[in-house]
N, C-alpha and C positions, 0 to 999 in steps of 0.2 A: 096328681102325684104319680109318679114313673114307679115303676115295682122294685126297682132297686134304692128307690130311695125310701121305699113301704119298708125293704128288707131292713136296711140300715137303722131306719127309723125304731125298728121292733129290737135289732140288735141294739141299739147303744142306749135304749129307754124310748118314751114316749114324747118325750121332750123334743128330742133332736137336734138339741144343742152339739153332742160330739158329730153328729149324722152333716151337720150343716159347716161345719167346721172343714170336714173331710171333703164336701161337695166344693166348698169354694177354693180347697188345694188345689181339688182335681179343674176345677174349670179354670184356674188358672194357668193350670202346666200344660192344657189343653190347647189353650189361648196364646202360649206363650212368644215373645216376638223374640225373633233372630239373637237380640243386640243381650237377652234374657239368661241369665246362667244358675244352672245347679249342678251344685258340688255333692259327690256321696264320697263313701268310703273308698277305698284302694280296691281296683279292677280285681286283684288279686285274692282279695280277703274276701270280694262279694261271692265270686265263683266257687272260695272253698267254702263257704258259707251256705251258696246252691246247690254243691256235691255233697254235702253232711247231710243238710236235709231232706235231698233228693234218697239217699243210702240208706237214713238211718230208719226206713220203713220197711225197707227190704231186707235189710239187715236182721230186724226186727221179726219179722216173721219167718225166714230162713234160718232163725235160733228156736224160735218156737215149733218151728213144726218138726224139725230135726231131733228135737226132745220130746215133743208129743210120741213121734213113729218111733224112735227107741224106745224099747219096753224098759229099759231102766235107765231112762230119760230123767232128768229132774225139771220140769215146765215148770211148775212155781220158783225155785231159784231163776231159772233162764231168763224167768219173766222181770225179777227183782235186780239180774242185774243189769240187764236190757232197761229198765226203769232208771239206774243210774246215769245214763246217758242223754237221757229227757232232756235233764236242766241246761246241756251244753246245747241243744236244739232251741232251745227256748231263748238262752241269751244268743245264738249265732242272729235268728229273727228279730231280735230286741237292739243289737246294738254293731249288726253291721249291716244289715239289709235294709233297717226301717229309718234311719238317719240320716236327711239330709238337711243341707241348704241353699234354698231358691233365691235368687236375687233378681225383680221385675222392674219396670220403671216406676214404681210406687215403694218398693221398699224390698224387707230383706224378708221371707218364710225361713223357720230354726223348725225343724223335724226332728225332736230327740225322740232317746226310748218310750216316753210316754206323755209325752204334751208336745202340741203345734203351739209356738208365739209368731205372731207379726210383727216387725218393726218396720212406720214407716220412717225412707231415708230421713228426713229434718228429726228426726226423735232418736238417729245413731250418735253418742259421743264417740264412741273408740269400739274396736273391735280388734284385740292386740290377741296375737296365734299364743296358743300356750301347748303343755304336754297333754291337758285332758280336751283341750277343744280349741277353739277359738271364742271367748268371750265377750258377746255382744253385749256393750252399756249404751242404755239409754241417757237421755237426758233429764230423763223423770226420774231416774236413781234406780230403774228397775232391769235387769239384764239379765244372762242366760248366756251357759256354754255350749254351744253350738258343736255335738262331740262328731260330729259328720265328718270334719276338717280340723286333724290332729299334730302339731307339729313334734317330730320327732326328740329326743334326747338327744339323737349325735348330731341333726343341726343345730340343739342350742349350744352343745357344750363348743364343734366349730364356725359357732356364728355364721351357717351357712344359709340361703335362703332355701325354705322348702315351698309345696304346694299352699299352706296354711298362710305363709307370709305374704302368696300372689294373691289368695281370699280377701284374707283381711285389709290388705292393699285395696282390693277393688271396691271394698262395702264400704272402706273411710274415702274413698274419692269420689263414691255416687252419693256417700251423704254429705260433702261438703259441697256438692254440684259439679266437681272436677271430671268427672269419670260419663257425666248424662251426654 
């Protein structure tokens, strides 16, 4: 066993059910052939996403130590309200960095905020774009929003095509054999 996968193993439990889950992402996006596509979020949103989290440590201690060296500093407020900004560090990581969708010659990978599913393509019914995702349904009755690839408001309300529409487009044409 590779020391990384020791580390993972100790992180996710002893089991290493999530450890092996996260190993056969990575070995497939590793693997991945040309013809392979994964979708994330908007370029735009990732980047301010890397600058918040890049900042807000800097930020974070460039409040604290400015209130430490003033002698009538308040460091426990500073700290408290530097702590309010966590939570928006936390969902930027959760729900625009860590979301995607993988599409291979075996099927589709759904990377949300906290669960990986598999579908392979013959087990896709429909995958029609919505405002909170794209909604992959199986044929087994079981499905998942897929929040990686979000179609907008003002394309539904001018019925226009967005990126979500060419998604879901391409997951219903590889699972009807259209698209292989």
């Amino acid at each position: 066993m590779t020391p990384e996968r020791i580390i993972l193993a100790r992180w996710f439990g002893h089991d290493g059910a999530i450890a092996s889950q996260v190993f056969e992402a990575r070995r497939r996006w590793i693997e991945m052939d040309p013809s392979d596509h994964i979708w994330r979020q908007s370029l735009a949103l990732r980047v301010f996403a890397w600058v918040w989290i890049g900042c807000y440590p800097v930020v974070f201690i460039v409040v604290m130590a400015t209130q430490l060296l003033d002698p009538d500093g308040e460091p426990g407020a500073a700290f408290l309200t530097m702590l309010l900004f966590l939570p928006a560090t936390v969902f930027f990581w959760l729900f625009i960095l860590r979301p995607w969708i993988a599409a291979d010659s075996d099927g589709v990978t759904v990377r949300n905020p906290v669960s990986i599913r598999r579908f392979p393509y013959p087990d896709i019914a429909a995958a029609p774009p919505d405002y909170y995702g794209t909604a992959i349904r199986a044929t087994s009755g079981r499905g998942i929003v897929a929040v990686a690839v979000q179609k907008s408001n003002l394309s539904l309300w001018m019925n226009r095509e967005a990126r979500a529409d060419r998604v879901a487009r391409f997951i219903e044409e590889r699972s009807t054999g259209l698209g292989a």
